[in-house]
PLY file of the C-alpha trace (Angstrom):
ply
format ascii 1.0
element vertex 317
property float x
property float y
property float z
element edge 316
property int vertex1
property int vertex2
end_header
-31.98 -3.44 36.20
-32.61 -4.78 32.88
-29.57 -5.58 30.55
-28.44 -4.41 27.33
-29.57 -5.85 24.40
-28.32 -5.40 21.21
-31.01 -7.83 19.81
-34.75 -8.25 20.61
-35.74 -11.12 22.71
-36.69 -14.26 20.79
-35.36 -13.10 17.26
-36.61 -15.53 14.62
-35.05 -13.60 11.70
-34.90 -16.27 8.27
-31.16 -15.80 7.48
-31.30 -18.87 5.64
-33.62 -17.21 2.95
-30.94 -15.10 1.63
-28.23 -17.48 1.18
-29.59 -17.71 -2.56
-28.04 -13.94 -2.64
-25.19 -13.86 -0.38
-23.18 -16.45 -2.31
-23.42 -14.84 -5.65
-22.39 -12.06 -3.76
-19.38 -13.05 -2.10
-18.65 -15.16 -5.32
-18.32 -11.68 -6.91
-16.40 -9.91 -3.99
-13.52 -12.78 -3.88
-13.28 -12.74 -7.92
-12.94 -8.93 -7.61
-10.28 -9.34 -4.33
-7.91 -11.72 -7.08
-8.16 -9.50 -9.77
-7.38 -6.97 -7.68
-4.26 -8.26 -6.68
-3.40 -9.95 -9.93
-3.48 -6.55 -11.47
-3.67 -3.97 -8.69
-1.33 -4.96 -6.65
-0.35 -4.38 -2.85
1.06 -1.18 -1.67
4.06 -3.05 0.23
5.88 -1.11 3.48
9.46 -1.00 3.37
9.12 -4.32 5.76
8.90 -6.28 2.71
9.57 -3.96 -0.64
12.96 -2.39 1.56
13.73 1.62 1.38
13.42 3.90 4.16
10.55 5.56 5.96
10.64 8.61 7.95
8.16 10.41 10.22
8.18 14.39 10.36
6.50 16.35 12.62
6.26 20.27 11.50
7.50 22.96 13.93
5.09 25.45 13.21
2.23 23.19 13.57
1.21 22.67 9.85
3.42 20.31 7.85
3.56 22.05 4.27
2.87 18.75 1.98
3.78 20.52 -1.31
6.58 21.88 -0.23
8.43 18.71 0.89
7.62 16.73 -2.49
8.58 19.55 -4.75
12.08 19.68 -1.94
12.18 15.78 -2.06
12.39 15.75 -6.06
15.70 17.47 -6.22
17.32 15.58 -3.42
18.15 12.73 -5.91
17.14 9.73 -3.81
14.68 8.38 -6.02
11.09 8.60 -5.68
10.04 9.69 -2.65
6.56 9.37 -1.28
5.31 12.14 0.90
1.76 11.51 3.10
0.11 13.13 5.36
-0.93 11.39 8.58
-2.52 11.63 11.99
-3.14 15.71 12.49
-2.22 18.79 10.84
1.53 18.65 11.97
2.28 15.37 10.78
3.67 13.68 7.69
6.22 10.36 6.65
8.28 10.30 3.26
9.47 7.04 2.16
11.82 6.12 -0.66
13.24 2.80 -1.49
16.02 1.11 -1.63
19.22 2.93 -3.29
22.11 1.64 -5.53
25.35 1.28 -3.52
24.10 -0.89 -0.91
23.99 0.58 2.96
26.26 3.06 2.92
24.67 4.91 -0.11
21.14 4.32 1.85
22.51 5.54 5.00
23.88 8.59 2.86
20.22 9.15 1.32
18.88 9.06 4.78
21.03 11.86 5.83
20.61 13.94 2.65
17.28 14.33 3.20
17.66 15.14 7.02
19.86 17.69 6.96
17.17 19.16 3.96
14.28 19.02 6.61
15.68 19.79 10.01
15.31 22.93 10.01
11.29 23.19 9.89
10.94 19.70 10.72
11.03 17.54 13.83
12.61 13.90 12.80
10.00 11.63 15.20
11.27 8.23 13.57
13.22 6.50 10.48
13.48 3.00 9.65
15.13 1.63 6.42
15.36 -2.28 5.62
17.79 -3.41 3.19
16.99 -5.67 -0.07
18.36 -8.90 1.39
16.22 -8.43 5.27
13.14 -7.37 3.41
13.41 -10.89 0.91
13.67 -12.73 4.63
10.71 -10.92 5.82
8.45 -11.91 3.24
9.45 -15.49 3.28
8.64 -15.20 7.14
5.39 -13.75 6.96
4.30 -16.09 3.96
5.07 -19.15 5.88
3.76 -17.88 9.01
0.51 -17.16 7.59
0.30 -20.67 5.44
1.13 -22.40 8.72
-1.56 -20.44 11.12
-3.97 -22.07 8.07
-3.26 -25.04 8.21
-2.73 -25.34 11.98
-6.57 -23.81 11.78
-7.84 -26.11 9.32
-6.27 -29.73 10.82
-7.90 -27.97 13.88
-11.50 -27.51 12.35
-11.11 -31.05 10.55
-10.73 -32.89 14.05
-13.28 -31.06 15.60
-16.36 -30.70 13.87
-17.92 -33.28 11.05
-16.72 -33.01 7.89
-19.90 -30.86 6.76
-18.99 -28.58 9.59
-15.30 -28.62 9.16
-15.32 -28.03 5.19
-18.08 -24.88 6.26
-15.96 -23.64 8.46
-12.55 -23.90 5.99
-14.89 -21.75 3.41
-15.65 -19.48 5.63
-12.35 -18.62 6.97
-10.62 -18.61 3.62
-13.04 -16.12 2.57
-12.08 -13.89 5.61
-8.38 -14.21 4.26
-9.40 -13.59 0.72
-11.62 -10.18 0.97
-9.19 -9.11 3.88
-6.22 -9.41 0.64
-8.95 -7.99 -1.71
-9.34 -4.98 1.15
-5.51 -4.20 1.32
-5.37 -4.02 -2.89
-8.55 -1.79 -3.03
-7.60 0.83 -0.50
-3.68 0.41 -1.41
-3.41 0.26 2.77
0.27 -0.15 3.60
1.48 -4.10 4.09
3.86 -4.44 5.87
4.58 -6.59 9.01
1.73 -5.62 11.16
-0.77 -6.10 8.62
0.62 -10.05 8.90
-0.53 -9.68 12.45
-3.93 -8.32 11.11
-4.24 -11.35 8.86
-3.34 -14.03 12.00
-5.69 -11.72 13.79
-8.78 -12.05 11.93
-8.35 -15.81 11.17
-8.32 -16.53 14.84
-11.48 -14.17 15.38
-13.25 -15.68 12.18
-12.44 -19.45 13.89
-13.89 -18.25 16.93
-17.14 -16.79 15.69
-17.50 -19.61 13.54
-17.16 -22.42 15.96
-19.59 -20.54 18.15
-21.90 -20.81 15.51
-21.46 -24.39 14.61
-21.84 -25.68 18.26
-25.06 -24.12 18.81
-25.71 -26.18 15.44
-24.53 -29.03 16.55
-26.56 -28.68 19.70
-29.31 -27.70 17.93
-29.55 -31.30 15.98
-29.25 -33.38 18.96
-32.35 -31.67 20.37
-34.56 -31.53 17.40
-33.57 -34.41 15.29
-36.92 -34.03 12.45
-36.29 -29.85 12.38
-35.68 -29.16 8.31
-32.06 -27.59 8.05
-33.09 -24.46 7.01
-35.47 -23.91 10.11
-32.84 -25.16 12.88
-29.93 -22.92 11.30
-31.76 -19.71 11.51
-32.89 -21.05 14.81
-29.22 -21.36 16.39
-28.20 -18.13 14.87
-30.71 -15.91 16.36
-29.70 -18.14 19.72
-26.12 -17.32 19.30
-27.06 -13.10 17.58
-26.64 -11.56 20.76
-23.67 -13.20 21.80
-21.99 -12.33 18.18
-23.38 -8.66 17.67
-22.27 -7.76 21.57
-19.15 -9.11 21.02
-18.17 -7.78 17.54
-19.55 -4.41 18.76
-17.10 -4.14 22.08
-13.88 -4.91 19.65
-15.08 -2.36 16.92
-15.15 0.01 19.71
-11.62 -0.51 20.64
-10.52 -0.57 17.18
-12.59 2.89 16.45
-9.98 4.17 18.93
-7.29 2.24 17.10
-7.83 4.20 14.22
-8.28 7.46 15.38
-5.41 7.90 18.24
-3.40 4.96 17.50
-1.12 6.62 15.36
0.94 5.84 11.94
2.89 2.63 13.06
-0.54 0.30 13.71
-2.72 2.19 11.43
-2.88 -0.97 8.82
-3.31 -3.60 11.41
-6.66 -1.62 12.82
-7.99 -0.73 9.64
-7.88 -4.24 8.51
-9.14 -5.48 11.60
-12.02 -3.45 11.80
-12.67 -4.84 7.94
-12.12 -8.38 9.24
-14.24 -8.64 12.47
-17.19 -7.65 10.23
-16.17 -9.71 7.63
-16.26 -12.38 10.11
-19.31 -12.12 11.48
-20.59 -11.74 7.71
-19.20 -15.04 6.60
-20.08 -17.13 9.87
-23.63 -16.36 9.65
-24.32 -15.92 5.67
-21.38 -18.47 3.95
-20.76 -20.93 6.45
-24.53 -21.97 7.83
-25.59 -22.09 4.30
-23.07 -24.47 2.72
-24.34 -26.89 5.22
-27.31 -26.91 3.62
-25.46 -27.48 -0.03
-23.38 -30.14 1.62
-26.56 -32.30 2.67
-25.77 -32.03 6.70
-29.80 -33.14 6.66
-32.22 -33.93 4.07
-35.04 -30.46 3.80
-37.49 -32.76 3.97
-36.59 -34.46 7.03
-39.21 -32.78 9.52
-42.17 -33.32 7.46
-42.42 -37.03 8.09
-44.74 -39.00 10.78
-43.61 -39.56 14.16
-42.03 -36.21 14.78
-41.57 -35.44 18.47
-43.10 -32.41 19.70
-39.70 -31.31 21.02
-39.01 -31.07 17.38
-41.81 -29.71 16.08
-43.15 -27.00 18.70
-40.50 -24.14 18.19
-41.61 -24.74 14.05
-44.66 -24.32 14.87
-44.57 -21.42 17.22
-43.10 -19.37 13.87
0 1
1 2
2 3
3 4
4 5
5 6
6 7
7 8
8 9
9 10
10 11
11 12
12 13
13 14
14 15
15 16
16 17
17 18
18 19
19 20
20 21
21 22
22 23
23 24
24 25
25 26
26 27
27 28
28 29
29 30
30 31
31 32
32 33
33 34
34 35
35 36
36 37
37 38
38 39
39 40
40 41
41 42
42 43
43 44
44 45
45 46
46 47
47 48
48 49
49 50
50 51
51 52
52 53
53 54
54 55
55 56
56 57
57 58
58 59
59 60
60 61
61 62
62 63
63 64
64 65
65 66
66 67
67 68
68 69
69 70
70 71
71 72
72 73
73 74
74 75
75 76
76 77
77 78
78 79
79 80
80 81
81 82
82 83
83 84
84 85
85 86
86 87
87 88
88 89
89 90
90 91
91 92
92 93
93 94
94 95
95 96
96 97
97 98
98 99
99 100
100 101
101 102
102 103
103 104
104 105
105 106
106 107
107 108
108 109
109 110
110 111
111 112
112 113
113 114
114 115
115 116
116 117
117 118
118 119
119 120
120 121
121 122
122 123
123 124
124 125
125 126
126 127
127 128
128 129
129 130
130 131
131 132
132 133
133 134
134 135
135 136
136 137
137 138
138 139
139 140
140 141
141 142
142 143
143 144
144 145
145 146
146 147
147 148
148 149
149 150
150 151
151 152
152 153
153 154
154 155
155 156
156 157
157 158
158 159
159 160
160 161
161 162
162 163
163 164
164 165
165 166
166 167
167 168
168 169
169 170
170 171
171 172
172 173
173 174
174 175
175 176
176 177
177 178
178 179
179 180
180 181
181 182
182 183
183 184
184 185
185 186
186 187
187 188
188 189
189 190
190 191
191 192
192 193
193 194
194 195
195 196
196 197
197 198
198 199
199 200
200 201
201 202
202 203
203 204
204 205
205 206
206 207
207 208
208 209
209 210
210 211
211 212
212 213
213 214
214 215
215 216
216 217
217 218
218 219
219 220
220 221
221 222
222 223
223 224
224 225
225 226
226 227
227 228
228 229
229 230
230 231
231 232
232 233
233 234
234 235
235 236
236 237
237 238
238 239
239 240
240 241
241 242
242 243
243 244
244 245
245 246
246 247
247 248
248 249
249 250
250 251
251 252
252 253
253 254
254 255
255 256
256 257
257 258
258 259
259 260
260 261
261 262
262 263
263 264
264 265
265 266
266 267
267 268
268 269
269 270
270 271
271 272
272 273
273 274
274 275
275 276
276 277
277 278
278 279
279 280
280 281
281 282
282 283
283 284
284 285
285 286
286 287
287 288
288 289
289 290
290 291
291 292
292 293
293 294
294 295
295 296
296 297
297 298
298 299
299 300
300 301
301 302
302 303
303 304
304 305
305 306
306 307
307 308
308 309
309 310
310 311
311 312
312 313
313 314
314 315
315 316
């Protein structure tokens, strides 16, 4: 029985020929993902900007969206943002934080419960003061700068310093589009979307080391192979490998999305953006900017004495 490939047998596709466009292009994407949240801003969950969030499932079977935002404008709470989610049936308002401290957020809450109950089911409601949400943020910011540094001191013990400063590109170029992502499509942050972010660096470490072994391995074998020529050849080694593996975790996150409901809808949504984000940047930013970093001179399997180890799979191309 012959196995699945997602790849044809002995690939020898020349990524290395379009690293002259993917860096201009990413150069662009990550100046776009600051300005984005310089100006655009994040659409923060009540995790970290505080307020209350409830989740409303319709009686009848059809949540009437129009109705509940022209009902939520007169309740006096503030403004309240009304979405629909999931199916037909269901729908969240949120609205943040209100003057008077718990008891007049408590008090919101059950104004606008007792204005709904009657053609609404009350599934779920959260609110998060001012003074938890502050501690949240702090949490999740330190958490996150910690994971990257843990990850880099990791990379910069492990690999040469070509491949560790690769590999610290790479990765912070995950982080950076995943940020730019959130801005663009004003997905909800909140604390699972931290998750997301801890997520996709760990995934983006481990496609990239992957990568750089077979590198690694690669110039131990053929010690006279140009750069250029032994990169692509240890991608294509390693494409199956990446492409089967990034396509079994998209298919769990495609079910993420579509039946995992409201509460982890950021975290797959980002993670589907990050696992091919990943395999993006370990295979089109951080082979490359070995090249740029002078791992070995491009000249270096033109000269006499060559083996024929190193020269047969160049000249089999």
């Amino acid at each position: 029985m012959k196995l699945l490939r997602l790849t044809p047998e002995n690939t020898k596709f020349p990524f290395m020929r379009f690293r002259r466009v993917s860096y201009p292009f990413s150069a662009i994407l990550s100046i776009c993902s600051v300005l984005m949240f310089v100006f655009w801003g994040m659409n923060f969950g009540i995790d970290f900007a505080g307020g209350t969030l409830m989740e409303l499932r319709a009686k009848n079977g059809v949540a009437d969206i129009g109705m509940l935002r022209n009902l939520a404008d007169h309740l006096g709470v503030g403004d309240v943002g009304v979405q629909a989610f999931g199916n037909a049936s269901d729908v969240t308002l949120r609205f943040g934080v209100q003057p008077g401290g718990d008891a007049a957020q408590s008090a919101a809450v059950e104004k606008v419960r007792t204005a709904v109950i009657d053609g609404y089911e009350i599934r779920r409601a959260e609110s998060v003061g001012p003074s938890v949400s502050a501690e949240l943020v702090q949490s999740g910011t330190l958490g996150v700068v910690l994971s990257i540094v843990a990850v880099l001191t990791y990379l910069w013990f492990r690999f040469e310093w070509q491949f560790a400063i690769s590999a610290v590109i790479a990765t912070m170029h995950d982080l950076l589009l995943t940020v730019g992502f959130f801005s663009l499509t004003h997905l909800e942050f909140n604390t699972t979307s931290i998750a997301a972010i801890l997520t996709i660096v760990g995934y983006s470490l481990n496609e990239t080391v992957v990568v750089l072994d077979r590198i690694r391995e690669m110039l131990r074998k053929y010690k006279r192979m140009p750069t250029d020529q032994l990169i692509d050849m240890s991608i294509n080694a390693v494409l199956p490998r990446t492409l089967m593996t990034a396509t079994t975790v998209l298919l769990a996150l495609f079910s993420l999305v579509t039946f995992g409901g409201e509460v982890i809808r950021s975290f797959s949504i980002a993670m589907t953006w990050g696992v091919c984000v990943s395999v993006y940047s370990s295979i089109f930013i951080c082979s490359p900017m070995m090249i740029y970093l002078g791992l070995r001179s491009e000249g270096a399997g033109r000269g006499e004495g060559a083996s024929v180890t190193d020269t047969a799979p160049a000249a089999a191309r």
